[in-house]
N, C-alpha and C positions, 0 to 999 in steps of 0.2 A: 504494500500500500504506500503510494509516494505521490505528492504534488504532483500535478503538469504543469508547463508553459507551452501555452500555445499560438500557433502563429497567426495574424488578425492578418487579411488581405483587402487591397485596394482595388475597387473596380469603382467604374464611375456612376453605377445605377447605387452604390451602397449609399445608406445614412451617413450624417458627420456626429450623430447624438447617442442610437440606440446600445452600440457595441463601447464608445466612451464611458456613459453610463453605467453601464454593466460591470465596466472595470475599473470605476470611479475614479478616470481619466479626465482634462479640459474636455468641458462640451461649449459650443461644437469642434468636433475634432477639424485639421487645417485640412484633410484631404474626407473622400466619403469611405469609411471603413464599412467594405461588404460582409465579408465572414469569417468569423473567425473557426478555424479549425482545430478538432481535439481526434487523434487519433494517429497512425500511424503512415499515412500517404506519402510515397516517395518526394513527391514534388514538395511539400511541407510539415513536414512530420515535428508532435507534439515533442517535447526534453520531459523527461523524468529529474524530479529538482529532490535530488538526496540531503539529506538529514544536514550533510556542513555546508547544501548552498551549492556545491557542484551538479551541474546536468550532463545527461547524458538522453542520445536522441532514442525516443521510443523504437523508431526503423532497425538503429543499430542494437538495440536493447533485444530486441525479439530477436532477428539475425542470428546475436550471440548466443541463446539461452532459448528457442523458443518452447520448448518440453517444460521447464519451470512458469513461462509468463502464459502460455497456452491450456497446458494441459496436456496429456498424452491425447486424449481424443480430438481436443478441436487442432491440435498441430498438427495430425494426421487426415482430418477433414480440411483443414482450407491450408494444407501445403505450408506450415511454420508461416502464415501471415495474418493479420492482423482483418476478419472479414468486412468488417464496416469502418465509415466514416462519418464524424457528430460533426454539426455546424450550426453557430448560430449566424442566420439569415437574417440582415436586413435592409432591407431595399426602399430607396427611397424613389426610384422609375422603374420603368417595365424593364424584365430580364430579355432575352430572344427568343420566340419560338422555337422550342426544340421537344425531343424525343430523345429516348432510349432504345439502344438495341436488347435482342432476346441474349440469354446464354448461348444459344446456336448461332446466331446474326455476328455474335462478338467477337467467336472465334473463328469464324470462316471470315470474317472483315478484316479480322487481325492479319491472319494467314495470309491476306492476298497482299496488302499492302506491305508487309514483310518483305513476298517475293516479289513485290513489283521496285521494292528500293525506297521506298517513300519515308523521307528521314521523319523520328518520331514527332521532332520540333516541327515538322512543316506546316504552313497555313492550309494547306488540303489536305489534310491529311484529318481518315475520320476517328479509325482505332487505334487507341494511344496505348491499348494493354485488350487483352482475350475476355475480358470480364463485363456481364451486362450490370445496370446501374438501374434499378429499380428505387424509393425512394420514397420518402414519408416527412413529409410537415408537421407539425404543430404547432399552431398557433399561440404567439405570446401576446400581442395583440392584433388587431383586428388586421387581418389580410383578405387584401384581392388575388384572382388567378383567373386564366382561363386552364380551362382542364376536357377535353378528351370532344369528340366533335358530339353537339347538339344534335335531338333530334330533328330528322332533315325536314317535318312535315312543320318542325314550330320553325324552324331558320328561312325555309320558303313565306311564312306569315313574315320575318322580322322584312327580308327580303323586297317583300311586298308593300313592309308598312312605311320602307324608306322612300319610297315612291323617284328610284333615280332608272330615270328611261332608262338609262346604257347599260343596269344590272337587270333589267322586266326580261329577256330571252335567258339570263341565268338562271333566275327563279326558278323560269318555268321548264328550262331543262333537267334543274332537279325536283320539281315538283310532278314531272313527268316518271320520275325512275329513286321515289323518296325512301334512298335505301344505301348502303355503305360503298354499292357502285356507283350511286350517282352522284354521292359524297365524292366519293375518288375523285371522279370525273370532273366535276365541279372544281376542287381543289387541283387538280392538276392542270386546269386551263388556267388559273391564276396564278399558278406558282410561277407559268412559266412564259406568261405575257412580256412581249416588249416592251421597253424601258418607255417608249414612246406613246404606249397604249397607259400604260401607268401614269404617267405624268397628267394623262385627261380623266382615267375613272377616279385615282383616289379623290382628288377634289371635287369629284361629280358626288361620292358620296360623301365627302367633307356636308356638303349642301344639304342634303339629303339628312346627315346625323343633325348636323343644327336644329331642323325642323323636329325630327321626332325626339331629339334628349331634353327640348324646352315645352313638352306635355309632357304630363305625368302619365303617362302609361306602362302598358306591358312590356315594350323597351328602350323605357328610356334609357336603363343603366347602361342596355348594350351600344345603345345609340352614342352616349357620351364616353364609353373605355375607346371606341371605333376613333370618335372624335381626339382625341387624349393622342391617342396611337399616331394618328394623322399627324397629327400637329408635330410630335416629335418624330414621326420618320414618315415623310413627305415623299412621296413614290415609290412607298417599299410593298410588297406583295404580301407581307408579314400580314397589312392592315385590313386586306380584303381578308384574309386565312381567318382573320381573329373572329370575322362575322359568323363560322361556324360552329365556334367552340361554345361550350359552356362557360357561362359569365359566374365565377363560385364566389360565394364570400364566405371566409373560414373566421368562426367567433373563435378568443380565448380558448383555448384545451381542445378545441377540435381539430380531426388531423385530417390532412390529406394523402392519397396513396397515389401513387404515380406508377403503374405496371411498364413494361418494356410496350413501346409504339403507341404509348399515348401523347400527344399533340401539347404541349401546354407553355406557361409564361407565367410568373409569379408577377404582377403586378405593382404590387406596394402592401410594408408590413415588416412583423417581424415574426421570427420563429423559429423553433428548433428542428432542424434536420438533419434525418436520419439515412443513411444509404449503403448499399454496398459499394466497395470501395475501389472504382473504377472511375477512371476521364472520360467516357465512351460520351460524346453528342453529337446528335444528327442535329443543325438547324434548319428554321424553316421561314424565316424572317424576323422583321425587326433587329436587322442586325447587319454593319458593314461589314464582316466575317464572312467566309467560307461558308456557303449554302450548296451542297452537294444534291442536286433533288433527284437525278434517280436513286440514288442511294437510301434518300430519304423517303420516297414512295415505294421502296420497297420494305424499310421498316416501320411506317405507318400502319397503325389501325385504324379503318374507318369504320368498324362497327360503332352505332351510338350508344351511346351508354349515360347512364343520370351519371351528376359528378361524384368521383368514389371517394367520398367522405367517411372517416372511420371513427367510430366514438369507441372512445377507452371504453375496457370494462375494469369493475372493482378487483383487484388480489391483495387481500388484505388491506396494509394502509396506501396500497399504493391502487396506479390506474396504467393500466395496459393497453397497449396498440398494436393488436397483431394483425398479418400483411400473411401474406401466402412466401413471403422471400425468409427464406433460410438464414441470410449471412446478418439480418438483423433485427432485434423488437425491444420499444422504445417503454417507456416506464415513467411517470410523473406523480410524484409528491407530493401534496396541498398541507401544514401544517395547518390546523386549528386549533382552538382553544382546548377543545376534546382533547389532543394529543397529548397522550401519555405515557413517559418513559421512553427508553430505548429502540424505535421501532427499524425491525429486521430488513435489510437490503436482499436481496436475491441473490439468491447465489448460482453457477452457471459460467464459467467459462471467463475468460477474461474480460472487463467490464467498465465503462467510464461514469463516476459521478460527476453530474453538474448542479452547482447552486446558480439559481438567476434569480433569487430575494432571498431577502433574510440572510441567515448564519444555522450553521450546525455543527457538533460536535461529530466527527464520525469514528468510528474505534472497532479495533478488530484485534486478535491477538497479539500482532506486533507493535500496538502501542495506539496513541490516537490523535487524529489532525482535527485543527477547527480552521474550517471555510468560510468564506463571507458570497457574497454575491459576485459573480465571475468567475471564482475560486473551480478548481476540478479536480479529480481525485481519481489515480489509477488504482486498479484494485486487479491484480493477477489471478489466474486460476487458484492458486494458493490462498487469499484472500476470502477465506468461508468466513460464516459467522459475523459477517459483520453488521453494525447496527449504525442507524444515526438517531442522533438528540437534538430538536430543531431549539436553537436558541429565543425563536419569537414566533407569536403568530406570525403568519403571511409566509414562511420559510418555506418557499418553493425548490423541489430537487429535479433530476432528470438523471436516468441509469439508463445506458447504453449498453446493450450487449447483443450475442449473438439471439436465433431464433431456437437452437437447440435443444434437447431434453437435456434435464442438468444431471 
């Protein structure tokens, strides 16, 4: 059981306040801190911060030793590595349209671009490693997203209710065929319009979202993210794509799941995320990046689906988030007044604690750390038994680990 330090990343959609905050750094921070990372990822891996103040990188820590930080069973299940990666996400603009590939898509995309030469730093380049990246939200505060394509019977009504002549022959070719082909279809005449043809529809429905986000109807929200989108990425194909998706809003403690070839964009927000721990992304717009689209129409889902929303269930004092994905399942905290005494962590495999409020006392045999808010706590397969004691109401945690039986 040892600290971490971990490493907080700049992207320009991040907050300047939410991740300062949290590590009760100057807010607003001088650049937008995106996310910060706890885990083991080659590209940024967490330090293990030993008892006199010395660290050492989790990467090289497992490496060395992984049968003690693992476990015999899970070093032999995920190959001496580390299966997931924790993040807290905050965004203050939309991320990029993107996707995940399947466990099959990852390693056959790996494999090609291997033998095709394609260095792993390249800007074209889609598979950065053999692993797919399935993926799970929770919400800290309130977030937006789109997530997974809408039904195509209510997207032909939005369609319609936008009333922009040059989209009325879209509609109605997918109002003709309202179904995951005609989603494709649909989608793939707009991914892959001329730059020329874009420069005239998005501002046809720029016109078009004004009229319908200023009534209050059935959509305006979509009519105004549409708008939003427009404005900041001005003849991007991203914006028409966004008209198909599911518009979600995810409250406090609710999560979102993200399977391999779903379509989606974290909007704005904060929140903890959970994943297995892969680079794998197809993008699909909103973004002056590398948009690969047959690649990405091949790992596309078009079936519709409601947005996959996941509410914790109770296990004991804590709330759990299970996902059909093996390599991880997320776990959250609430201290109240009720709480009483020492209440038991999970035990299971190697495992990361997060405080993001309050303080806790956490102890296990080899002695015991007290964490504040930002603070996180490794805890190895070795690390049974162990308990937290939340110092105040509102002491919120988060336990990271595998999906395993323990």
């Amino acid at each position: 059981m040892e600290l971490l330090d971990n490493p907080v990343r700049a992207y320009a959609w991040g907050s300047r306040t939410v991740i300062p905050e949290l590590l009760g750094e100057e807010v607003p921070s001088a650049h937008p801190q995106a996310e910060m990372w706890f885990g083991a990822h080659p590209a940024d891996p967490s330090r293990l911060v030993h008892p006199d103040g010395g660290r050492t990188s989790l990467l090289d820590a497992l490496r060395a030793d992984p049968r003690r930080l693992l476990g015999d069973d899970r070093n032999a299940r995920w190959d001496g590595t580390l299966p997931f990666l924790l993040k807290v996400l905050a965004a203050d603009e939309p991320l990029s349209l993107q996707a995940h590939p399947s466990i099959e898509q990852a390693r056959a995309g790996f494999a090609q671009e291997e033998a095709d030469g394609i260095a792993r730093d390249a800007s074209d380049r889609n598979y950065k490693d053999a692993n797919h990246k399935p993926e799970l939200i929770c919400a800290l505060t309130e977030m937006h997203a789109l997530a997974g394509f809408r039904d195509p019977a209510v997207t032909v009504r939005l369609l319609r209710a936008l009333g922009v002549p040059e989209l009325a022959g879209h509609a109605e070719l997918l109002a003709a065929q309202p179904d995951a082909d005609g989603l494709r279809a649909l989608f793939t005449t707009w991914i892959t319009l001329p730059q020329a043809v874009l420069d005239t529809l998005v501002p046809a429905l720029q016109e078009g979202c004004v009229g319908l986000a200023g009534r209050d109807g059935e959509f305006s929200t979509e009519a105004r993210t549409a708008l939003e989108l427009s404005e900041r990425y001005p003849g991007d194909a991203g914006v028409l794509a966004a008209l198909l998706l599911n518009r979600v809003t995810i409250e406090p403690g609710e999560a979102l799941y993200l399977p391999a070839g779903n379509l989606h964009a974290y909007l704005s927000g904060a929140g903890i995320e959970l994943m297995a721990n892969s680079d794998n992304v197809l993008r699909g717009g909103l973004t002056p990046k590398h948009v690969d689209v047959p690649e990405l129409l091949r790992v596309l889902d078009f079936q519709a689906t409601p947005p996959p929303l996941v509410a914790g269930k109770p296990e004991g004092d804590w709330i759990r988030y299970d996902t059909p994905a093996e390599e991880f399942l997320l776990r959250r905290f609430d201290a109240v007044a009720e709480t009483g005494g020492p209440v038991p962590v999970p035990d299971g495999g190697p495992r990361i604690l997060l405080c993001t409020a309050g303080s806790a006392c956490v102890r296990s045999q080899a002695g015991e750390l007290e964490i504040g808010r930002g603070a996180s706590v490794w805890l190895g397969a070795a690390d049974t038994g162990v308990t937290v004691v939340p110092r105040a109401d509102g002491t919120q945690l988060f336990l990271a680990g595998d999906a395993l039986t323990v």
